[in-house]
MMTF fields as JSON, N, C-alpha, C and O atoms, coordinates in Angstrom:
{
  "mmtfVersion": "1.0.0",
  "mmtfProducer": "UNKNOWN",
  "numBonds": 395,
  "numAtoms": 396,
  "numGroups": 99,
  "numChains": 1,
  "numModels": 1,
  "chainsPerModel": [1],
  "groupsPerChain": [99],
  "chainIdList": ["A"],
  "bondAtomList": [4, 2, 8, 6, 12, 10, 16, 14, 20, 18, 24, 22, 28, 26, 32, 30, 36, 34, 40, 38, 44, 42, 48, 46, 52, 50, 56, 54, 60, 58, 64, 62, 68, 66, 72, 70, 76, 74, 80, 78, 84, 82, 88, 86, 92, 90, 96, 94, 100, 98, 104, 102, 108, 106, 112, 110, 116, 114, 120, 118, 124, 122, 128, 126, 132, 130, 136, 134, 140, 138, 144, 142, 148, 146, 152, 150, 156, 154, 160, 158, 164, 162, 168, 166, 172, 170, 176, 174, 180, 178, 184, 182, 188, 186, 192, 190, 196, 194, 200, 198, 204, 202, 208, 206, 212, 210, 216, 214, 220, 218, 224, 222, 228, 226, 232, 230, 236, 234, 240, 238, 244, 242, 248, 246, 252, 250, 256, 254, 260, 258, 264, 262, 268, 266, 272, 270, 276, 274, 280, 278, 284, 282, 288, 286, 292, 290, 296, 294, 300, 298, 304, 302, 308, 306, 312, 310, 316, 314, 320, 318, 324, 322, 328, 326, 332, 330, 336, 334, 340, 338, 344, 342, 348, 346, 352, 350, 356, 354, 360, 358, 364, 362, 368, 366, 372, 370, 376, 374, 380, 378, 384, 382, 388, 386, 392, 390],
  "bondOrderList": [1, 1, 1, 1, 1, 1, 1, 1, 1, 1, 1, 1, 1, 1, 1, 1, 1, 1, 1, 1, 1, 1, 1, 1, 1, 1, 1, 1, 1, 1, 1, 1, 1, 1, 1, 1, 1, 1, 1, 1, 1, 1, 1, 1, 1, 1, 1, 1, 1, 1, 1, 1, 1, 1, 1, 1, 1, 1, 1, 1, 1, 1, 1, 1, 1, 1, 1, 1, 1, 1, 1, 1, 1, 1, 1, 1, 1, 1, 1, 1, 1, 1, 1, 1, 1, 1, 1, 1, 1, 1, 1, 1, 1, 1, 1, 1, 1, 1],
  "groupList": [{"groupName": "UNK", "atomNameList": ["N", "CA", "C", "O"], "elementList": ["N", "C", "C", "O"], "formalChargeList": [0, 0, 0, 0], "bondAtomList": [1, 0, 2, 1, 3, 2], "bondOrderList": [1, 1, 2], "singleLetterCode": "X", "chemCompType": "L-PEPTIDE LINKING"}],
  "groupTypeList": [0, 0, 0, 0, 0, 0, 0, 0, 0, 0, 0, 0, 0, 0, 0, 0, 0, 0, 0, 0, 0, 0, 0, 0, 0, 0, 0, 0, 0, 0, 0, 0, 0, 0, 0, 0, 0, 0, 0, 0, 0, 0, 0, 0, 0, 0, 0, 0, 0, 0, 0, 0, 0, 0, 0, 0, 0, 0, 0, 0, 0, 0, 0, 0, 0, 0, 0, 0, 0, 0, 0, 0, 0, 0, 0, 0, 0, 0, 0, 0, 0, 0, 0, 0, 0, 0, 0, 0, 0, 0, 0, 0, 0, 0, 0, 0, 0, 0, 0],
  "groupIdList": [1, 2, 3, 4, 5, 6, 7, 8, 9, 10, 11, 12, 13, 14, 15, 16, 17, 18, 19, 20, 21, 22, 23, 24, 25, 26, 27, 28, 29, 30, 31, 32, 33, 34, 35, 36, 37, 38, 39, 40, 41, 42, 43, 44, 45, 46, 47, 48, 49, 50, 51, 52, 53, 54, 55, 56, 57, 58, 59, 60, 61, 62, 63, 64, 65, 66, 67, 68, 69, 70, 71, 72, 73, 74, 75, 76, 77, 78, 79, 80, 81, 82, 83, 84, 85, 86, 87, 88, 89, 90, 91, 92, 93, 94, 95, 96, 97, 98, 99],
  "secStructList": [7, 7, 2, 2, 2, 2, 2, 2, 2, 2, 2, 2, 2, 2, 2, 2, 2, 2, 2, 6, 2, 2, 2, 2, 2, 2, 2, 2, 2, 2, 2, 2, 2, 6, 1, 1, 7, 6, 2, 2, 2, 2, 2, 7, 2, 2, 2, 2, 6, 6, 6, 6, 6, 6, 6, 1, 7, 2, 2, 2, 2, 2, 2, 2, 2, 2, 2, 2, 2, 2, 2, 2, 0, 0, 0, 0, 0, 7, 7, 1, 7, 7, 7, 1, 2, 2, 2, 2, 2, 2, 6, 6, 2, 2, 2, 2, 6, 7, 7],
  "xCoordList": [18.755, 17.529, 16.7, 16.285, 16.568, 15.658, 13.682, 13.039, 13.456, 11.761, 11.038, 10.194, 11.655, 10.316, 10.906, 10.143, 12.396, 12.819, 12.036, 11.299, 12.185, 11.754, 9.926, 9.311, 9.416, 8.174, 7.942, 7.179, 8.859, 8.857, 8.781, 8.019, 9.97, 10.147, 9.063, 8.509, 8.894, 7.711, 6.477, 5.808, 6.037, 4.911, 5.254, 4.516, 6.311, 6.811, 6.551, 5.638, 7.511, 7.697, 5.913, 5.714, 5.226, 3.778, 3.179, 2.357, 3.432, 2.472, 3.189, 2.621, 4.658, 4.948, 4.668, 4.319, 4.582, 4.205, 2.786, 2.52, 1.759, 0.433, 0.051, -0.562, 0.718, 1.044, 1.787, 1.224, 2.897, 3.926, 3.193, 3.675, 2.044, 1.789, 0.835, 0.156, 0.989, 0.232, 1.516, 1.07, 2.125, 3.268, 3.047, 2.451, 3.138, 2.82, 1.494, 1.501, 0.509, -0.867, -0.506, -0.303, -0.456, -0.363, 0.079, -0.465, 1.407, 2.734, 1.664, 1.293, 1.239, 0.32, -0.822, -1.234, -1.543, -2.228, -2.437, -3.145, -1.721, -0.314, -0.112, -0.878, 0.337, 1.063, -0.125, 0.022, -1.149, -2.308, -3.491, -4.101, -3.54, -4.386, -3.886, -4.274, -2.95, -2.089, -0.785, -0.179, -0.791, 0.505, 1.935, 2.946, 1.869, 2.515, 3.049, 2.448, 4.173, 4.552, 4.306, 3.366, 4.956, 4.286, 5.15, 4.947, 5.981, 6.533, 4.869, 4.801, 3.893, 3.183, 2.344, 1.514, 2.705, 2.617, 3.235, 2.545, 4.161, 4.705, 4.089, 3.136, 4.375, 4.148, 2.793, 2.476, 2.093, 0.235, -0.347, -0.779, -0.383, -0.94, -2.415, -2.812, -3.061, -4.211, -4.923, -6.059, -4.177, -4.538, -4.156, -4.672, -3.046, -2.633, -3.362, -3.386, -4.139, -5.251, -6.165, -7.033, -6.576, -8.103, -7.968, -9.008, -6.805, -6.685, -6.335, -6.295, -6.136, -6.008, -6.928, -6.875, -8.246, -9.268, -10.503, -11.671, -10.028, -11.053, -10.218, -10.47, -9.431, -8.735, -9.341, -10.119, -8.46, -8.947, -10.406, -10.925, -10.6, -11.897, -11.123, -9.979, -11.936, -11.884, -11.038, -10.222, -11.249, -10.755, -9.513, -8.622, -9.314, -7.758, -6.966, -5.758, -7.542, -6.369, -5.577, -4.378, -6.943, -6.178, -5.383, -4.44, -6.017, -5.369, -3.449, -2.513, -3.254, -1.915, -1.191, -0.162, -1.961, -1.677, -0.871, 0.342, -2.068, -1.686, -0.591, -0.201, -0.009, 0.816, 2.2, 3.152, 2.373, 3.273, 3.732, 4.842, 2.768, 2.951, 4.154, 5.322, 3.205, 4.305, 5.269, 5.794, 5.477, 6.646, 7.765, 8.575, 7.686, 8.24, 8.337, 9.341, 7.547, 8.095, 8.686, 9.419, 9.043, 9.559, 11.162, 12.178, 10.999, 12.295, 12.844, 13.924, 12.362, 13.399, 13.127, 14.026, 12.363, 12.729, 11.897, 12.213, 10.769, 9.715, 8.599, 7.656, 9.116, 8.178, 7.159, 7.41, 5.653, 4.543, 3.508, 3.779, 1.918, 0.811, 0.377, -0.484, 0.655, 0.955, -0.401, -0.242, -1.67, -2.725, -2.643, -3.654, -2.134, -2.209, -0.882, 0.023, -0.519, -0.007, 0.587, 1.75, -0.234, 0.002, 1.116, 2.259, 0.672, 1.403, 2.613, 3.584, 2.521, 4.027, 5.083, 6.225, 4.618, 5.532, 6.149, 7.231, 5.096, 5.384, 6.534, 7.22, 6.61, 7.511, 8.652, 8.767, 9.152, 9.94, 10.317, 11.476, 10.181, 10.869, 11.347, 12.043, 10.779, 10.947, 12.331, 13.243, 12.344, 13.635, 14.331, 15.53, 14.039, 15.027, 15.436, 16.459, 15.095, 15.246, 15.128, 15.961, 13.858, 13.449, 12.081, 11.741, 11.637, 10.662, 11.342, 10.676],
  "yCoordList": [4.1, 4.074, 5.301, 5.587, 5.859, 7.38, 7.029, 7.14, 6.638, 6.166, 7.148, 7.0, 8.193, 9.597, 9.068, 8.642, 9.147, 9.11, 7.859, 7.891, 6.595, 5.401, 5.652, 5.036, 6.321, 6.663, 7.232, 6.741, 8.766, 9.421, 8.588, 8.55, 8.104, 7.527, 6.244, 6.125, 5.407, 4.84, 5.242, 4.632, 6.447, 6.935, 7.412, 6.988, 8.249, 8.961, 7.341, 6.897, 6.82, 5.376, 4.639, 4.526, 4.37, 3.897, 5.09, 4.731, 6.213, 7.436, 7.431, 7.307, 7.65, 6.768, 5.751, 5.667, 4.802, 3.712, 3.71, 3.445, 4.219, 4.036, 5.094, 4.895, 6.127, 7.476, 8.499, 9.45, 8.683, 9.701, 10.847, 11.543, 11.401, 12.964, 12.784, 13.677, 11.614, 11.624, 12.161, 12.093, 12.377, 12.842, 14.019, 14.386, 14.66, 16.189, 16.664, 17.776, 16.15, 16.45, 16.316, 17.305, 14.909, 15.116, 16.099, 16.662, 16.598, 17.473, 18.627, 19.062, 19.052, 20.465, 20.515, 21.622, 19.479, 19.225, 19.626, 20.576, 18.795, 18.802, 20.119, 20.693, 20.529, 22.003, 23.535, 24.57, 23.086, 23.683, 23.386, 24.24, 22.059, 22.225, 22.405, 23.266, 21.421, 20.92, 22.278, 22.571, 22.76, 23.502, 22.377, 22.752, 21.555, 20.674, 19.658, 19.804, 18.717, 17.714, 16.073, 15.73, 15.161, 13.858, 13.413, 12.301, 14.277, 14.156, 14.039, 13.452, 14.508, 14.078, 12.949, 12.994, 12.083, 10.322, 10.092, 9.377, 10.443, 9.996, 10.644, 10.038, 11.65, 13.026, 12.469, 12.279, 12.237, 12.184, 11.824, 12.532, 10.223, 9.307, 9.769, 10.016, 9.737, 10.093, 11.054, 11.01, 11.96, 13.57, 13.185, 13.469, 12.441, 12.521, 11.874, 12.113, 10.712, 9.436, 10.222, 9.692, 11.386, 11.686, 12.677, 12.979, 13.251, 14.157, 13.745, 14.323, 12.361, 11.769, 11.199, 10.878, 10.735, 10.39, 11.337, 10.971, 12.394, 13.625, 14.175, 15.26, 13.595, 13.65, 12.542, 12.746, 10.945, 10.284, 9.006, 8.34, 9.096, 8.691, 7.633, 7.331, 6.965, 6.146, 4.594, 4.067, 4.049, 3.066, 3.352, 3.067, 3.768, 4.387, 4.806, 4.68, 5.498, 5.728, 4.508, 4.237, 3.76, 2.517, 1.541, 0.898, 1.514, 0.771, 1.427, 0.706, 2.916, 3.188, 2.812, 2.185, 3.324, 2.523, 1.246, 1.038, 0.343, -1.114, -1.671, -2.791, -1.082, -0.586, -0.268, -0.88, 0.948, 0.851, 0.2, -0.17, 0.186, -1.114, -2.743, -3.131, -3.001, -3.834, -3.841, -4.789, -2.577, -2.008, -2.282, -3.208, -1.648, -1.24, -3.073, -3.785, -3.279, -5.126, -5.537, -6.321, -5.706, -6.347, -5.851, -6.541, -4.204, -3.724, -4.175, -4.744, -4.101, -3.92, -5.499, -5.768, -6.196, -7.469, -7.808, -8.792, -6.814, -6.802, -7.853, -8.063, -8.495, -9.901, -8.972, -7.996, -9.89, -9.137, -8.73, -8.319, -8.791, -8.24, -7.089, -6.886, -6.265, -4.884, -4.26, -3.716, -4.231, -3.25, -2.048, -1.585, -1.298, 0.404, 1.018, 0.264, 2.401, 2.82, 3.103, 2.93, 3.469, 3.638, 2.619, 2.916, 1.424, -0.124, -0.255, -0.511, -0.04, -0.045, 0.865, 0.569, 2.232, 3.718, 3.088, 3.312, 2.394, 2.393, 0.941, 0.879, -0.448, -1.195, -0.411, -1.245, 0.216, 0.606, 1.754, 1.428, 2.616, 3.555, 2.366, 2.68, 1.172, 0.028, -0.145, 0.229, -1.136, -1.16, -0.022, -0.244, 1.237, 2.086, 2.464, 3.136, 2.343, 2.527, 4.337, 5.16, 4.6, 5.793, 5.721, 6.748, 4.599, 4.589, 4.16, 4.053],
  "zCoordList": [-4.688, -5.459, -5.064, -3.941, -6.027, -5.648, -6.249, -7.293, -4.99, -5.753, -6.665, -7.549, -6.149, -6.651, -8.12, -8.986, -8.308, -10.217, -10.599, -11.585, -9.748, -10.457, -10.588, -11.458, -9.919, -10.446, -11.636, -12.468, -11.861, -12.662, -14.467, -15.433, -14.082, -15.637, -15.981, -17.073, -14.946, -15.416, -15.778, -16.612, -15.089, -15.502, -17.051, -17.941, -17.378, -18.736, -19.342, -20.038, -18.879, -20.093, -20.319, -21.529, -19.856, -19.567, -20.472, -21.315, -20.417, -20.892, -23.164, -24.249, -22.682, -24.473, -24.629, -25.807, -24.143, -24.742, -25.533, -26.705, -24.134, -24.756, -26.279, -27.328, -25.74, -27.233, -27.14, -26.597, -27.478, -27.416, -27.254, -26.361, -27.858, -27.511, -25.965, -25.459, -25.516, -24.132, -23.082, -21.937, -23.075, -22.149, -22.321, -21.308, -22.842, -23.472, -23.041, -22.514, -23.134, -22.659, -21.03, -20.326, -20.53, -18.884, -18.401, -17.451, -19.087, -18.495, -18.46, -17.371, -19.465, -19.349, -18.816, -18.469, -18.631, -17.804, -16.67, -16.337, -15.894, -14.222, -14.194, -13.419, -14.531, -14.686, -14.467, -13.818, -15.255, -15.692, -14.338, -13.694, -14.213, -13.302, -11.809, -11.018, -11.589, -9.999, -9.6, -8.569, -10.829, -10.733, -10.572, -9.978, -10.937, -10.65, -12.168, -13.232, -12.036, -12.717, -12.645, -11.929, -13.224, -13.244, -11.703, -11.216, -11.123, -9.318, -8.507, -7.427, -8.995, -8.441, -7.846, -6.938, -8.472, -9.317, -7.973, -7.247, -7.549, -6.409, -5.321, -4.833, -4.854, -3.743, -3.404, -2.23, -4.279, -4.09, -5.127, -6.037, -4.963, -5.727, -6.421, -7.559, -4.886, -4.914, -5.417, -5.89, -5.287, -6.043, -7.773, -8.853, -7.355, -9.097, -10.199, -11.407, -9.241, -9.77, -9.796, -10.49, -9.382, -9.598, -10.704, -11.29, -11.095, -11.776, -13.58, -14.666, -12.997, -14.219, -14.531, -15.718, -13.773, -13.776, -14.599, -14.732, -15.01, -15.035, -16.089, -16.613, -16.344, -17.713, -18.891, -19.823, -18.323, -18.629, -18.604, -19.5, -17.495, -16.94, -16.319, -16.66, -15.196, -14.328, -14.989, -14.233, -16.159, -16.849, -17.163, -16.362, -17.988, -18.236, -17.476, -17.68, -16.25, -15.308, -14.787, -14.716, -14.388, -13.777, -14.41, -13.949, -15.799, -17.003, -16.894, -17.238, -16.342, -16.779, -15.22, -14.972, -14.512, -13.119, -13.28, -13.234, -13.511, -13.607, -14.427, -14.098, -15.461, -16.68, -16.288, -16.773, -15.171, -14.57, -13.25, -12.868, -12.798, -11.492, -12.616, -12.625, -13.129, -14.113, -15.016, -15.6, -15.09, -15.984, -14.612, -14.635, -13.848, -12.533, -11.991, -12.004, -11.744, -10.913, -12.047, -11.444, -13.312, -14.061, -14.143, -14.057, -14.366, -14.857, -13.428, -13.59, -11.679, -11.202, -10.353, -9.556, -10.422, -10.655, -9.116, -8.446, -8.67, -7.385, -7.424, -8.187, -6.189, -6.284, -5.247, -4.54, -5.543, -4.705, -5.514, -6.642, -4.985, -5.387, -5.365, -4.508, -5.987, -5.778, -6.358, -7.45, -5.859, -6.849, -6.615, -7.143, -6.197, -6.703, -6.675, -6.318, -7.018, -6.841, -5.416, -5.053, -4.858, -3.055, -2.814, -2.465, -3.031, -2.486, -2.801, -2.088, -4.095, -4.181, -4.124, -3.77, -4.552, -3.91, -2.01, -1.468, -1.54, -0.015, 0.233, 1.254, -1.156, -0.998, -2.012, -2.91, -2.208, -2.601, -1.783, -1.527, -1.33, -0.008, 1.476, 2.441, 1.238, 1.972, 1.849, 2.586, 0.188, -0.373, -0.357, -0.527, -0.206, -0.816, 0.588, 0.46, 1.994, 3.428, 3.221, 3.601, 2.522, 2.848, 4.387, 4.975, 4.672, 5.53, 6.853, 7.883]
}
């Protein structure tokens, strides 16, 4: 299990869902502001939450947060109360015996 990918695509999958040209905006975004991609989602939650925060404002970030937190316990079947991103990037390098 490679966490950084299982981040990756949930964030992509969470970002089509809510609107296909929102993947496209983040990506240039990321790129534009961080110098960086949606690997950041993983690497640095925190940086990546504020940057999406100032994109999207404080509601929506968490709204996609919360979005993939449950995309992610469902597809891979993660029992647990998981509120942020942080929490669960850290039970999954658990599972994945990256920690």
């Amino acid at each position: 299990m490679n966490v950084e990918m299982i981040i990756v695509k949930a964030m992509e999958q969470a970002l089509q869902q809510a609107n296909p040209t929102l993947l496209d905006l983040v990506a240039f975004y990321l790129k534009n502001t961080a110098d960086s991609d949606l690997k950041l989602a993983y690497k640095d939650p925190q940086k990546f939450k504020k940057l999406m925060s100032s994109l999207f404002g404080d509601y929506s970030t968490r709204l996609l947060e919360l979005i993939v937190i449950k995309n992610i316990k469902e597809n891979l079947g993660i029992m647990g109360d998981f509120q942020t991103l942080e929490e669960l990037i850290e039970k999954l390098k658990i599972m994945a015996g990256e920690v």
